[in-house]
N, C-alpha and C positions, 0 to 999 in steps of 0.2 A: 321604220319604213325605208330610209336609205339604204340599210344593209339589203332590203330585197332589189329597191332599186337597181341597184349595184349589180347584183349577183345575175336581172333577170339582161341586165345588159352588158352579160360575161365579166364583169371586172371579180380580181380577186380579190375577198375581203381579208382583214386582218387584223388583230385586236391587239395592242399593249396595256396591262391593267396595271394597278395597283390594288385591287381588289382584290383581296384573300379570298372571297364567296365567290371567286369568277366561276369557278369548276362546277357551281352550282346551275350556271347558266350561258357562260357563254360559248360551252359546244354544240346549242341548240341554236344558237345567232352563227357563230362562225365556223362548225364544225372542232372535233376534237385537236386537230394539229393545228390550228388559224390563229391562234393566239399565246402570248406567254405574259406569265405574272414575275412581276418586276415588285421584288420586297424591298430592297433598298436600291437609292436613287442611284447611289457609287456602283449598282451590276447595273444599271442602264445603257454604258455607253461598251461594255463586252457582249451584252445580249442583244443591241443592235449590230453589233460588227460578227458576232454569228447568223443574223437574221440575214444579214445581207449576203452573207457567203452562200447561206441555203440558197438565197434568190440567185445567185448569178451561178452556182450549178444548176438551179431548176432549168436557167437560159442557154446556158452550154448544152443540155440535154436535149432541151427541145432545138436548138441547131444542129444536133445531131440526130436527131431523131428526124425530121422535117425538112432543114435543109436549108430553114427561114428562120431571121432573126423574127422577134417579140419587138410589134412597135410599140413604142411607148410614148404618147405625147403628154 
């Protein structure tokens, strides 16, 4: 229920699992690209420091694209 929440109030959702069966299910809660499966807990802290690069090109693009920063409170 929160993920609809979420989505029907524009926010982006995003998944970090340790669920091997994620694939089974959660491209149908967060779509195919919204999430990544974390096997071991030592690639946790490289697959958040690429999650986060993806996020601040997303934010560079759309300042370029638009012209506006993405507020975020």
């Amino acid at each position: 229920m929160a993920i609809i929440e979420a989505k029907q109030q524009m926010f982006e959702t995003f998944c970090i699992t340790i669920d091997e069966d994620a694939n089974q299910y959660l491209p149908y809660l967060f779509g195919q690209q919204n999430f990544i499966l974390v096997k071991r807990a030592v690639d946790l802290p490289n697959k958040l420091l690429k999650l986060y690069a993806q996020l601040r090109m997303a934010d560079f693009l759309h300042i370029l694209s638009t012209g506006r920063e993405i507020k975020i409170s």
